[in-house]
N, C-alpha and C positions, 0 to 999 in steps of 0.2 A: 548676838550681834557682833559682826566683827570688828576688832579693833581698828580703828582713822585715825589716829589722833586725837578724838576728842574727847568720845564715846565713853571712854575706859578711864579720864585722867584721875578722877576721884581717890584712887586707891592703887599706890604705888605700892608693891608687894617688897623690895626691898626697903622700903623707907618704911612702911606700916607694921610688918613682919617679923623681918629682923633686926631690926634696931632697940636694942635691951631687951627681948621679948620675955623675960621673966621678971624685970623692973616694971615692966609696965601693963600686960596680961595677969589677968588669971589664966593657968595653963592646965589642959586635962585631956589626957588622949581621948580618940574618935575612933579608936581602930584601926585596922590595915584593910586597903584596895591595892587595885589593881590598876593605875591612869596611864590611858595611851602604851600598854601593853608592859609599863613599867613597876616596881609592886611599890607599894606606899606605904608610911603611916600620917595618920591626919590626926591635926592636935585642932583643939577648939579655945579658943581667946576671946576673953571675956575683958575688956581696960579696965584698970584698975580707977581708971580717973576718965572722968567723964572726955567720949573722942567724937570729934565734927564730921567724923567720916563712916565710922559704925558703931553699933553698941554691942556686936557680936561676929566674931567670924570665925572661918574653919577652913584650914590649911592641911593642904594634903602637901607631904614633904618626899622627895624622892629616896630611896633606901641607899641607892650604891653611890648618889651625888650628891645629894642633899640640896638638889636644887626646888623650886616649886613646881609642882606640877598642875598644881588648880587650887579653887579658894571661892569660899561662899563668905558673903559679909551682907549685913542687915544694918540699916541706920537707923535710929532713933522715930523715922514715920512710918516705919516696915518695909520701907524699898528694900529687895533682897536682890543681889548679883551674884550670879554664877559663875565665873572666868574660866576658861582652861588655856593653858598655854600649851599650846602644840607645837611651837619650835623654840630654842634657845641657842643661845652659842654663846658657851662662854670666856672671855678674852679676847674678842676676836683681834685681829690683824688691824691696826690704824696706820694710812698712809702717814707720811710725815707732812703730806701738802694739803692734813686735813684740820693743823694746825699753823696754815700761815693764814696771815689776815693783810689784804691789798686795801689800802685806803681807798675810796672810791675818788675819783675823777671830778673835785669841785667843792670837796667836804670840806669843812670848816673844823681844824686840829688844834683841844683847847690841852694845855697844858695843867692839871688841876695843882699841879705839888708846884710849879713856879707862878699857876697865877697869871698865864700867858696867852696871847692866842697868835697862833700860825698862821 
């Protein structure tokens, strides 16, 4: 199924993945493939501490980036997901006008640190 927004939110691959993954997995290689024409090894993670999100997955890791390139996870009632990531870009380009923020036209501006309102 492809990714909308909502489908997929369950298992953030940078939040789940690599964040301590050896603090917090058991880790044991899977092998090397092949994904999306690029060669892999896939590690299999097992939480060391009970997780809300799976109680097993397997992470194929890219060789020349180390980025992901796909990932199975299974929860705790045996829903199993497949994911492949077929595009990435990493660092991209952020305008600068993609961090101003326009008060809208009628909003109500509360001051929390003086305890104010505008």
């Amino acid at each position: 199924m492809p990714y909308t927004g909502g489908n997929a939110s369950a298992v953030d691959p940078a939040e789940q993945f690599l964040n301590s993954p050896r603090a917090r997995f058991t880790v044991t290689s899977a092998g090397a493939a092949t994904v999306g024409g690029r060669a892999t090894h896939a590690v299999t993670l097992v939480p060391k501490r009970p997780n809300a999100n799976f109680t097993t997955a397997k992470v194929w890791i890219d060789d020349a980036d180390s980025s992901i390139r796909q990932f199975d996870v299974e929860n705790a009632s045996g829903l199993k997901r497949h994911v492949v990531i077929t595009s990435f870009t990493a660092n991209p380009a952020v305008s600068r006008s993609s961090f101003k923020f326009a008060v809208p036209k009628g909003a109500k501006i509360v001051d929390q640190a003086a305890g104010a309102t505008f």
